[in-house]
C-alpha positions in Angstrom: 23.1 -10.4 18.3 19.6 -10.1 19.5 17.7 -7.8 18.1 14.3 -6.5 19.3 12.1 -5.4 16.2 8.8 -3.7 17.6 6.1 -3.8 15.2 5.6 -7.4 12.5 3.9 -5.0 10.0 5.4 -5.3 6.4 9.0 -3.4 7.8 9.2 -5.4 10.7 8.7 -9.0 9.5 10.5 -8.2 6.3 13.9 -6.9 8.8 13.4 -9.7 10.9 13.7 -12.3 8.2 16.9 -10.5 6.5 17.9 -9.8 10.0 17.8 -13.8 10.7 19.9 -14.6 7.6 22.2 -12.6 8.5 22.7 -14.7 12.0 21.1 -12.3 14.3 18.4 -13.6 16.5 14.9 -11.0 15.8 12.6 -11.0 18.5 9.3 -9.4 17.2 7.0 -7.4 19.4 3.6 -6.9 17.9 0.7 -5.1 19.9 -2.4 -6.8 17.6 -3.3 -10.2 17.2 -2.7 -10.2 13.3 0.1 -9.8 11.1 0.5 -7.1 8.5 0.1 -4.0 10.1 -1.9 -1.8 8.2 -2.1 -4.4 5.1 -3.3 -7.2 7.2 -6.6 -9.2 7.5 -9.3 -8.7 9.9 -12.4 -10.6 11.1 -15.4 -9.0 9.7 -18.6 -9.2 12.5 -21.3 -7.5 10.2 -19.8 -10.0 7.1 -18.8 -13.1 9.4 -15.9 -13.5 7.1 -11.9 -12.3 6.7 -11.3 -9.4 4.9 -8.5 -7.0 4.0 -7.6 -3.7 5.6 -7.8 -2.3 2.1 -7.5 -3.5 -1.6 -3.7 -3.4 -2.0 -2.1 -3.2 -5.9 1.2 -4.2 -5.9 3.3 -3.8 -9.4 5.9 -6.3 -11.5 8.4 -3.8 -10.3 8.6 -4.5 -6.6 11.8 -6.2 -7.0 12.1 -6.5 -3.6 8.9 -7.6 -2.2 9.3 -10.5 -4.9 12.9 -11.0 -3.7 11.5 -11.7 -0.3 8.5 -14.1 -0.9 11.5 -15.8 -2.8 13.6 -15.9 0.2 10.5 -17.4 2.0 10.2 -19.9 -0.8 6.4 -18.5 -1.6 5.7 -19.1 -5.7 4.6 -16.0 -6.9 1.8 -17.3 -9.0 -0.1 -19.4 -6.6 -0.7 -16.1 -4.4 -0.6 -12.9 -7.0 -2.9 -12.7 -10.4 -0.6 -10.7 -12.8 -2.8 -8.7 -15.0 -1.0 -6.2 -17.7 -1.5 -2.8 -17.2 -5.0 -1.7 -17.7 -6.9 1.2 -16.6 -10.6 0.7 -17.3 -13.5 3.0 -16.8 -16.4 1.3 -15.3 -18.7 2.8 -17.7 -16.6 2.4 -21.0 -15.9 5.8 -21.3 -11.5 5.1 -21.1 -9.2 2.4 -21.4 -5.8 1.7 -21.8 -4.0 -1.2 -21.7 -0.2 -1.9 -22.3 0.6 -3.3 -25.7 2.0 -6.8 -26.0 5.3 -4.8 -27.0 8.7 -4.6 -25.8 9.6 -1.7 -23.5 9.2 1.3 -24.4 6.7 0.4 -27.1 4.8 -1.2 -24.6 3.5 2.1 -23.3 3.5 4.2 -26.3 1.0 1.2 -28.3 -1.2 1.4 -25.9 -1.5 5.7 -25.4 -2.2 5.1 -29.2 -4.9 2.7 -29.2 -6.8 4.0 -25.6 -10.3 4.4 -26.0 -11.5 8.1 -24.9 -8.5 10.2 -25.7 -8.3 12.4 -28.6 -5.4 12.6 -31.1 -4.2 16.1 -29.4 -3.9 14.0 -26.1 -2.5 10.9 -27.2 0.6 12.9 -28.3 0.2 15.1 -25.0 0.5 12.0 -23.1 3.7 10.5 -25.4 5.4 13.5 -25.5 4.5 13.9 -21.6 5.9 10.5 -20.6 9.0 10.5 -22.9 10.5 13.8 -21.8 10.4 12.4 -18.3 12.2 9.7 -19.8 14.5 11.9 -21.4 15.3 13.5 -18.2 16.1 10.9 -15.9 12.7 10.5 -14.4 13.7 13.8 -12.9 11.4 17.0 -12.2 11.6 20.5 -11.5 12.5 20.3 -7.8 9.4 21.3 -5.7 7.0 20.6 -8.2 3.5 19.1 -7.2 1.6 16.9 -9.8 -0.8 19.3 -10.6 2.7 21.7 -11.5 4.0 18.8 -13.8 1.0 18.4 -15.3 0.5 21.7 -16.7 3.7 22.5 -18.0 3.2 19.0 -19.8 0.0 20.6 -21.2 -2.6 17.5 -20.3 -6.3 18.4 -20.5 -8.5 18.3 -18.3 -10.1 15.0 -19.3 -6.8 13.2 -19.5 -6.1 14.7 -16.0 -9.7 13.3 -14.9 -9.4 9.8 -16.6 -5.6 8.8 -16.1 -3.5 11.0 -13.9 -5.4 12.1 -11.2 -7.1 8.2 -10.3 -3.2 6.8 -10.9 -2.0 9.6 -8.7 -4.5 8.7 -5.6 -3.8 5.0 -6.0 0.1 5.7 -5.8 0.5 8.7 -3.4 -3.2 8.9 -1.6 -2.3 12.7 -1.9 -4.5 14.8 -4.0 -1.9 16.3 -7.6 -2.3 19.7 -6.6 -0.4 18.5 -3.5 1.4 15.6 -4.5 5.0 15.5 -4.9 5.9 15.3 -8.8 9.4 13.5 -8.0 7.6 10.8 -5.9 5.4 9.5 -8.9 8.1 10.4 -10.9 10.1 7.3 -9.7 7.2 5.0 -9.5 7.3 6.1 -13.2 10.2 4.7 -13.5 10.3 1.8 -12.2 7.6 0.5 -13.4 6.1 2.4 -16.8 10.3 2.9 -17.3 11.4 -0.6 -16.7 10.7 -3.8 -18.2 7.5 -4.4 -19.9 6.8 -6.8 -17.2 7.5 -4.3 -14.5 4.1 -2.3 -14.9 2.1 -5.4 -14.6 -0.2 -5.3 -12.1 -0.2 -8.1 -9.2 -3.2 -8.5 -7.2 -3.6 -11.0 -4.2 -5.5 -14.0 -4.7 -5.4 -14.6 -0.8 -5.8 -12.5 1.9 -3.1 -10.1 2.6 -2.2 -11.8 5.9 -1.2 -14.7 4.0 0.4 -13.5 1.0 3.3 -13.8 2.8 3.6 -12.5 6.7 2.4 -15.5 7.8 5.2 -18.1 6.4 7.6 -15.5 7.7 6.5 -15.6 11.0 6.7 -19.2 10.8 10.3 -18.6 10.7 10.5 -15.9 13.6 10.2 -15.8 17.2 6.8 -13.2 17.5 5.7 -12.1 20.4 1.3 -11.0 19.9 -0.7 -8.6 21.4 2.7 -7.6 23.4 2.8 -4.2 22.7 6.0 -2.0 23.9 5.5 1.4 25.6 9.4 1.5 27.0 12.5 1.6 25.7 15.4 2.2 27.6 18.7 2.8 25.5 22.0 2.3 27.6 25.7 2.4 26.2 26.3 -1.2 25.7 22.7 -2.5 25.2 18.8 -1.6 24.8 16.0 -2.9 27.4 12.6 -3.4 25.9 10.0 -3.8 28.4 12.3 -4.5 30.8 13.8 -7.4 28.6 17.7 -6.8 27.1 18.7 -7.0 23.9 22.0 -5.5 21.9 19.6 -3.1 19.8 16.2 -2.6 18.7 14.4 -1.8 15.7 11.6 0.6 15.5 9.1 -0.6 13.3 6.2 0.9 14.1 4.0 3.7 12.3 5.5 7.2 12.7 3.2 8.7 16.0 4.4 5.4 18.0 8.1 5.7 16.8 8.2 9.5 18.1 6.6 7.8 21.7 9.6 5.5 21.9 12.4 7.9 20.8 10.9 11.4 22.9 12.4 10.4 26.2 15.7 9.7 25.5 18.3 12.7 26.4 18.1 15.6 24.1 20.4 16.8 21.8 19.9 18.8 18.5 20.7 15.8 15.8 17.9 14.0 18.5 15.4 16.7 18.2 16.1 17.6 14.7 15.6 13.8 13.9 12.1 13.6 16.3 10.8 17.0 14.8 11.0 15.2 10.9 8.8 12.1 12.8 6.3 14.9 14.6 6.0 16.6 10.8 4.8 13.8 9.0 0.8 14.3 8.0 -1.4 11.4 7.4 -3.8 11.2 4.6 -6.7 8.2 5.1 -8.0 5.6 2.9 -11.7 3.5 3.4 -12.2 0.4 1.6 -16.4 -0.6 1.5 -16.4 -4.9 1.0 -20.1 -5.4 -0.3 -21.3 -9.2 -0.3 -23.6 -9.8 -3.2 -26.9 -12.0 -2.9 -25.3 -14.1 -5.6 -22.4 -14.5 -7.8 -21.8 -11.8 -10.1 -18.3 -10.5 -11.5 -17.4 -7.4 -12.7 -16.4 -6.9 -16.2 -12.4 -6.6 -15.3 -10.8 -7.3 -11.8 -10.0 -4.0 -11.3 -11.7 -0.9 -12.4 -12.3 2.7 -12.0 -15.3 4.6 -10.6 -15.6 8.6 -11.4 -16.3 9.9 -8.2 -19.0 13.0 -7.8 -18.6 13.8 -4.0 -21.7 16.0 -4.2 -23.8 13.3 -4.4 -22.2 11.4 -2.2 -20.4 8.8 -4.6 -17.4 8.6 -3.3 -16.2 5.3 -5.2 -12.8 5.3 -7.0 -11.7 2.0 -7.5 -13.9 -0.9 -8.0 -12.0 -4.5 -7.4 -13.7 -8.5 -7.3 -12.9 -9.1 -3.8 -14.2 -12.7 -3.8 -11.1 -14.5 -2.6 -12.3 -18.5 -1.6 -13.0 -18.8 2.1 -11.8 -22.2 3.7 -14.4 -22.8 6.8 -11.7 -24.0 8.8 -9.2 -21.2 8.0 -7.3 -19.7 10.7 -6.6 -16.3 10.7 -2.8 -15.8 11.2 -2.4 -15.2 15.4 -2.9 -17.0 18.6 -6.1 -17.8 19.9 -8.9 -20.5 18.8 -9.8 -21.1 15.3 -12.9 -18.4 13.8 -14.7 -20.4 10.8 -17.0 -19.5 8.2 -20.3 -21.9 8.0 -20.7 -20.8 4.6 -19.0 -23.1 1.6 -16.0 -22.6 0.0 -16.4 -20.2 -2.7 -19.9 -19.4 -2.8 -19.5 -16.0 -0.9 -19.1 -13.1 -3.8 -17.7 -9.9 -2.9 -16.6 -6.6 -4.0 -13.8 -4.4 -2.7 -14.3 -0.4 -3.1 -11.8 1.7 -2.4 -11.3 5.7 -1.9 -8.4 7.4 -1.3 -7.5 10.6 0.6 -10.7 10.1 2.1 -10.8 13.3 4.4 -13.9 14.9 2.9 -15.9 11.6 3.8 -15.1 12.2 7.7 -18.9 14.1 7.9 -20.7 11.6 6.3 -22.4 8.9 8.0 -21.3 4.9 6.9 -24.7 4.3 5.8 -25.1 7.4 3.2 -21.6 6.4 1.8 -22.3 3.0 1.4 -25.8 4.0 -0.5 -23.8 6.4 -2.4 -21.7 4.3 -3.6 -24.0 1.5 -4.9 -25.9 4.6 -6.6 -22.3 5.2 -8.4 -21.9 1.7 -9.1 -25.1 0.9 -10.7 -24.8 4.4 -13.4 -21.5 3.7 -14.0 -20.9 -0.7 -14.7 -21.6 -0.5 -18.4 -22.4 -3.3 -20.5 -22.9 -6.3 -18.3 -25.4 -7.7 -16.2 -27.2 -5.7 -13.0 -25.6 -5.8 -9.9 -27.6 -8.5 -7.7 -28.7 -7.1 -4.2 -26.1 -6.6 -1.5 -26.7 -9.0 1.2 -24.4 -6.8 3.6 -21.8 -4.7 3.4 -18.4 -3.4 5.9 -16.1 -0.5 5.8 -12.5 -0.1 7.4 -11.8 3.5 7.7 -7.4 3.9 7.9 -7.3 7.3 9.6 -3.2 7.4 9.0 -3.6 5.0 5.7 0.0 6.7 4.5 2.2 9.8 4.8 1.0 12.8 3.0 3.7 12.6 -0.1 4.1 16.2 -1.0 7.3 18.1 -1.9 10.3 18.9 0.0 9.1 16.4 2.4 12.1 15.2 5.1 11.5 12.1 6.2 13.9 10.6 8.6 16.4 7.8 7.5 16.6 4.5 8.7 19.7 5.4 11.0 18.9 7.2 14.0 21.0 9.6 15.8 20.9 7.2 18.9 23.6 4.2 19.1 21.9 0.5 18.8 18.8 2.3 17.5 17.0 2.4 14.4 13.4 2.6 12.6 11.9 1.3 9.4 8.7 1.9 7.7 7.3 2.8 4.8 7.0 6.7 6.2 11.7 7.0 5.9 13.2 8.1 3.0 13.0 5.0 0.7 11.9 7.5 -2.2 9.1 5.8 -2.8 5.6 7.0 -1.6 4.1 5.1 1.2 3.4 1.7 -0.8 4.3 -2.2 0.1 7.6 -1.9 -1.7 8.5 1.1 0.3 8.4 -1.2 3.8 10.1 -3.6 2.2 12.6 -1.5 0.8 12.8 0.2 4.6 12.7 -2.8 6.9 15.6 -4.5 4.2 18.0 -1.2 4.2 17.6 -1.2 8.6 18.7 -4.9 8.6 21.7 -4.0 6.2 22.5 -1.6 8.5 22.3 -3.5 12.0 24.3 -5.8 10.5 26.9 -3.7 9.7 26.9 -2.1 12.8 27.7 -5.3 14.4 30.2 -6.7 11.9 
């Protein structure tokens, strides 16, 4: 069958490739000129470089994002740097790191050995994470974080140090409104699971090419095509004007409910459009600072404590430096954009801040001074950071859904016939994070194919 899937963001190319092994015949729409949606690459005018759309952390247990850069034949460990689990304080003050244990023990050697919590929290925290275990990974229904937290009795440093920076970069959704059952299952999966599956997997290329590229090698995709009509009819769907025996919706949320609004209404219709027009967005900015020379941080990844009142807003703290080839093409049509600067000799960092709203009446250039303020009290025990030679922010006004409880978020099947959506935003129960699209864009191929078997 011929399939139209509108959108080549993580859902979309990840349907379209299951979609093609399955014998169907995807035809991708995608308005931009770059893959990836909203974790893709972009061309950087104040940095003249290629940069990410955020600092993306991607765990040992997305089984199927690993699954898929299989199925394209990518090897993992020429594009991901697995690190075990460590959360670092830039300024020494915490750490914990996952024990070279089997799981369980993985976890609980490294609660015991942390630096910065006292004994009263250490057994908190054990006693915390293996009732949750002892429960299924199940909560009180309706529970936020903050809820969970309490009952569980965690201080307020512990909440300061490990819960509340893990719960930002998992559910960008602050824990006093976070769903508990949400982190719950990333919980899981990966602190639950094998003591590989809370390793942490970050990109040694740009997200662009980590693996949307090599899939749309494989596809027919259509760029900067984007699709403002879709007619549904009894035996067939028209995109643009163009047929096709049914489409695939894999846009963000706001654009899905644009597509679906003018078809005929009916109550399982509006009912399923009125989940779509519910959904609330919380946004994320990433600062990329270039450095006057090389410097690395003391860990690829660390944490920043933020103090909005002076303006640090600063969270996460990553090496961005990824090795720029000159004569790299960034993945879409059009001529070739180089960098006349050498390979490798460009040093970056990648700062990132989740549920960003309160940074909306601050001006770029105050947070960007802010946060080099933050940076240079808080990186402990190595050298200074050099000058910045210049520095560029993304801000991702709808970065992800915001994941609180009793959330209904429409499924992958829609109520209309030859019709359906992915993306990270349906109810993969998972929070909006790289294995959710996967997940989503997999589970609406399964079910095309189905349909038409």
């Amino acid at each position: 069958m011929k399939i139209a899937v509108i959108g080549a963001g993580w859902a979309g190319l990840s349907a379209a490739i299951y979609l093609q092994r399955s014998g169907h015949q995807p035809v991708v729409f995608e308005a931009a000129r770059t893959l990836g949606g909203r974790a893709r690459s972009v061309q950087s005018p104040p940095l003249n470089a290629t940069i990410d759309n955020g600092q993306h952390i991607l765990l040992g247990a997305y089984t199927e994002t690993w699954a898929l850069m299989r199925e394209l034949q990518i090897p993992l460990e020429s594009r991901l740097q697995r690190l075990r689990l460590s959360l670092q304080a830039a300024d020494g003050s915490f750490r914990l790191k996952a024990a070279l244990l089997p799981a369980p023990l993985h976890l609980l050697g490294g609660i015991l050995v942390a630096r910065g919590l006292s004994v009263t929290e250490r057994v908190r925290l054990i006693t915390l994470m293996q009732n949750l275990r002892d429960r299924g990974w199940v909560v009180p229904a309706s529970a936020t974080v903050g809820d969970w937290l309490r009952a569980g009795r965690q201080s307020d440093s512990v909440v300061r140090r490990f819960w509340r920076p893990l719960c930002l970069a998992t559910l960008n959704t602050p824990i006093e409104q976070a769903c508990a059952q949400l982190l719950a299952n990333v919980l899981r999966d990966s602190l639950g699971g094998a003591r590989g599956a809370c390793d942490i997997m970050l990109p040694r290329v740009r997200l662009s090419e980590l693996w949307p590229t090599r899939a749309a090698e494989k596809l027919d995709l259509r760029y900067g095509q984007a699709v403002r009509h879709l007619n549904r009819l009894s035996t067939h769907v028209e995109v643009e004007g163009e047929r096709f025996d049914a489409a695939l919706i894999a846009t963000n949320a706001p654009s899905a409910l644009r597509l679906l609004k003018h078809d005929a209404p009916s109550s399982a219709g509006d009912a399923y459009l009125t989940q779509l027009a519910a959904l609330r967005y919380n946004p994320i900015v990433t600062v990329t600072l270039e450095l006057e020379r090389a410097w690395k941080p003391p860990a690829p990844m660390l944490m920043l404590y933020d103090y909005p009142e002076k303006c640090q807003f600063g969270q996460w703290l990553f090496d961005g430096s990824v090795a720029e080839n000159p004569s790299k093409k960034i993945p879409g049509p059009g001529p070739t954009r180089t960098n006349p600067r050498i390979e490798g000799q460009r040093s970056m960092l990648t700062v990132v801040i989740s549920d960003a709203r309160s940074l909306e009446q601050h001006a770029q250039a105050d947070i960007v001074a802010g946060i080099l303020e933050q940076m240079r009290e808080q990186i402990q025990g190595f050298p200074a950071l050099p000058p910045v030679r210049g520095h560029a922010t993304i801000i991702e006004k709808r970065a992800t859904f915001a994941a609180t409880p009793d959330l209904a978020r429409p499924e992958n099947a829609t109520p209309w016939p030859r019709v359906w959506i992915a993306g990270d935003y349906t109810d993969t129960g998972y929070p909006a994070v790289l294995e959710g699209a996967v997940r989503s864009g997999k589970r609406a191929a399964e079910l095309i194919a189905a349909y038409f078997s």
